[in-house]
Backbone as CSV, one residue per row, in Angstrom:
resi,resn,N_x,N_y,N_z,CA_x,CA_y,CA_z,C_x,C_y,C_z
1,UNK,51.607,125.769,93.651,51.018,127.002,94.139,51.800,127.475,95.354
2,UNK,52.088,128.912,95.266,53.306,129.205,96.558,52.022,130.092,97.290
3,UNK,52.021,130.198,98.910,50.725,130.225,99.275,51.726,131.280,100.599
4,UNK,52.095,132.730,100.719,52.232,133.372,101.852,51.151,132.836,103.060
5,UNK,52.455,132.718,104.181,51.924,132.023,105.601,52.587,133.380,106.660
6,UNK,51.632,133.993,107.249,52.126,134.682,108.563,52.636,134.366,109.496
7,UNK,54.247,134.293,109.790,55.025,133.841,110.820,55.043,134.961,112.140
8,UNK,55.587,134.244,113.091,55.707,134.774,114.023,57.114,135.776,114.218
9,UNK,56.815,136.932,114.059,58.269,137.596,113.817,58.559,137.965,115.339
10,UNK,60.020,137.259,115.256,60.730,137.758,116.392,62.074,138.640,116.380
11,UNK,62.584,139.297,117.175,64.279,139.783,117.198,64.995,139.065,118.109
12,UNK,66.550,138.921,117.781,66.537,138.251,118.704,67.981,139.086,119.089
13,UNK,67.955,139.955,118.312,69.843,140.818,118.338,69.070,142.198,117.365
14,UNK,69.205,143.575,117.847,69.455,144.486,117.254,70.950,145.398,117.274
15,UNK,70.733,146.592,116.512,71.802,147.126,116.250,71.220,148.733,115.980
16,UNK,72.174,149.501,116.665,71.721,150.468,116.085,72.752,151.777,115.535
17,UNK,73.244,152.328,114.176,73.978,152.706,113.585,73.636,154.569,113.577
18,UNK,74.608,155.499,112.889,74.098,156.637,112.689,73.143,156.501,111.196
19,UNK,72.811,155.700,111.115,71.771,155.630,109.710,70.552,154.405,109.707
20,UNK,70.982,153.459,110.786,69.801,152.781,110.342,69.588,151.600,111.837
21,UNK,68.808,151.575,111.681,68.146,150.138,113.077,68.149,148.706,112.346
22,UNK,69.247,147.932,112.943,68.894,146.494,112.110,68.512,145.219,112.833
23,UNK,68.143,144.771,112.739,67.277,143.153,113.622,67.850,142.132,112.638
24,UNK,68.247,141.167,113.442,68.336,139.849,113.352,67.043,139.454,114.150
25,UNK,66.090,138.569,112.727,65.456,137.925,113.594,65.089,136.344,113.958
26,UNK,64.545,135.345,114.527,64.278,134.778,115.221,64.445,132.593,113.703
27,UNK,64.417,133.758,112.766,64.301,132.680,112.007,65.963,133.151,110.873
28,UNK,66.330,133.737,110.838,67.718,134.062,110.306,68.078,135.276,109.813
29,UNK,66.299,135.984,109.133,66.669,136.858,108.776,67.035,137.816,109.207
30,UNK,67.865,138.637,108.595,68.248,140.351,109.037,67.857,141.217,108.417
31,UNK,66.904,142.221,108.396,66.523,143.348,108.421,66.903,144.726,108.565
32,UNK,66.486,145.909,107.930,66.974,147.216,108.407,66.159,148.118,108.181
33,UNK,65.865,149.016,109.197,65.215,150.255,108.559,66.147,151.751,108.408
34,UNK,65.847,152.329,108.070,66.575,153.761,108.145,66.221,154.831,109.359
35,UNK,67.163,154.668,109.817,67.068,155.671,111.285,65.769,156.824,111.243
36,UNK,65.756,157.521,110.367,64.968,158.061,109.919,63.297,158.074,110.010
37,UNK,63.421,156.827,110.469,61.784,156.195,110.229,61.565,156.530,112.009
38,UNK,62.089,156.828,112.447,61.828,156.971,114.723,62.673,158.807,114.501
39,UNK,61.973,159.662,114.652,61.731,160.776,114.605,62.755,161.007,115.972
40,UNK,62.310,160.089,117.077,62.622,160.560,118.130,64.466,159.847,118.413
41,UNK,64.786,158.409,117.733,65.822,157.930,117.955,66.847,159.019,116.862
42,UNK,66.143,159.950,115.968,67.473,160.936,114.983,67.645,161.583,116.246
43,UNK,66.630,162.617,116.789,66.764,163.519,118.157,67.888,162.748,118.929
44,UNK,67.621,161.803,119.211,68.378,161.428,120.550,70.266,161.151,120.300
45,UNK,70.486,161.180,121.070,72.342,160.890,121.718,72.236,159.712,121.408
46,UNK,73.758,159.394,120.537,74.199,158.260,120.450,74.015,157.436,121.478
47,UNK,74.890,157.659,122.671,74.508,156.691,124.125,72.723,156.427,124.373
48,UNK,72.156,157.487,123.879,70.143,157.097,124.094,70.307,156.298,123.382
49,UNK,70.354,156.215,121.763,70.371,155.605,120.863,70.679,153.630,121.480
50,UNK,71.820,153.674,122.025,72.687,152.276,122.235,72.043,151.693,123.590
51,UNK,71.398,152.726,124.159,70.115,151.780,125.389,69.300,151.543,125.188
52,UNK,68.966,150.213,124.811,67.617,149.522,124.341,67.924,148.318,124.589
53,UNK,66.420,147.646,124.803,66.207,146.444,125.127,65.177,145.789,124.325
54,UNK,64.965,144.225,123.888,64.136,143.924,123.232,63.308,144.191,124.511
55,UNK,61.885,143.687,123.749,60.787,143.558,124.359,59.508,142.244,124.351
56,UNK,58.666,141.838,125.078,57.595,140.868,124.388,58.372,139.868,123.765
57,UNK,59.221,139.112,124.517,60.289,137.861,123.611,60.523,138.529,122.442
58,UNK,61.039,139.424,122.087,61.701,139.910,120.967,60.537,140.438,119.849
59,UNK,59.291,140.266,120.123,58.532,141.341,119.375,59.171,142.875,118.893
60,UNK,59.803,143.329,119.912,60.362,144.588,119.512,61.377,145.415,120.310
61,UNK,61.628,146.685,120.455,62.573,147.303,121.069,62.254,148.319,121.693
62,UNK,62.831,148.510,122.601,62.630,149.448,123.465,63.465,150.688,123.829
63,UNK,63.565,151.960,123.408,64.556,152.967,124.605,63.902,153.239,125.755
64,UNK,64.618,153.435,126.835,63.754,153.984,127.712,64.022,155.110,128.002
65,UNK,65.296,155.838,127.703,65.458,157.140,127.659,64.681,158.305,127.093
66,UNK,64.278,157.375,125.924,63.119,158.422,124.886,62.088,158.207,124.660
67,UNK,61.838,157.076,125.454,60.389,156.069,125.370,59.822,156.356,123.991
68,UNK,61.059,154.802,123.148,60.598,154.546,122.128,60.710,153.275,121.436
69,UNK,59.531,152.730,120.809,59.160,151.439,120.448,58.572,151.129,119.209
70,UNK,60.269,150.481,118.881,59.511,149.749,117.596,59.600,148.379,117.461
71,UNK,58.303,148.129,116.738,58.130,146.452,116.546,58.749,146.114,115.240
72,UNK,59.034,144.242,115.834,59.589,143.803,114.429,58.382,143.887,113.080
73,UNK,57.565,143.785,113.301,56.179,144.079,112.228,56.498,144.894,111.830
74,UNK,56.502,146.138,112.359,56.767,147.361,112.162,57.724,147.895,110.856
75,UNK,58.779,147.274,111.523,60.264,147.075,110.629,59.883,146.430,109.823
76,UNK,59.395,145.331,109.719,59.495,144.150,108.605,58.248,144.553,107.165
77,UNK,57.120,145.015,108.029,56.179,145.814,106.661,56.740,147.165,106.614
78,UNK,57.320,147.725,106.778,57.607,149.180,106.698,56.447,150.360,107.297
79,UNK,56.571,150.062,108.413,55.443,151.141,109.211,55.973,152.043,110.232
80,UNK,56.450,153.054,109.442,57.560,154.378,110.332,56.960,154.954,111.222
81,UNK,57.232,155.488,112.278,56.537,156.143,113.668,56.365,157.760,112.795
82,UNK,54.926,158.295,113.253,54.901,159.361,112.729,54.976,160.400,113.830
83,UNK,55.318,162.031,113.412,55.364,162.391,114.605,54.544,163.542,114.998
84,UNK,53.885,163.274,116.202,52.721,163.814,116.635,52.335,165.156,115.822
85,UNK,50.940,165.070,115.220,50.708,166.259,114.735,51.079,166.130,113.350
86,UNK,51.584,165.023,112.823,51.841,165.129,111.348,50.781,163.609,110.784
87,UNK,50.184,162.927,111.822,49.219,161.692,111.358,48.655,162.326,110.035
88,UNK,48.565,161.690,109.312,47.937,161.334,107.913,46.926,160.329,108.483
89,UNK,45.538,161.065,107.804,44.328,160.247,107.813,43.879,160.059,106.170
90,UNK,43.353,159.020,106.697,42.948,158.246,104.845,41.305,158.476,104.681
């Protein structure tokens, strides 16, 4: 019986491209989302883009130029930042 266990997702190295945000994380894997998914990191300047810092021991990332944050959860289930005024309610 194969039995999903909730790990502790960490980053421990990101990257960030003209197409996509990628994490290395804490247990080997590497990850990517599509730039696309942070509304505010397409807006921003390459140089905004390349200032970031993890955050929370590598829970997630930070700009501070555009004050914007995404978690490895985030990335890892696919949960894109929406942008204000476009929330979808269920």
């Amino acid at each position: 019986m194969n039995t999903a266990v909730k790990r502790d997702v960490r980053i421990t190295e990101a990257r960030v491209s003209d197409d996509a945000i990628t994490a290395t994380l804490a247990d080997g894997r590497i990850i990517s989302v599509p730039l696309t998914w942070s509304w505010r990191l397409c807006e921003a300047t390459d140089a905004q883009r390349q200032n970031f810092r993890l955050i929370g021991d590598g829970v997630g990332i930070h700009w501070p130029e555009i004050d914007e944050d995404i978690s490895a959860e985030g990335m890892l289930y696919g949960i894109p930042a929406h942008r204000p005024g476009n929330r979808k309610t269920a």
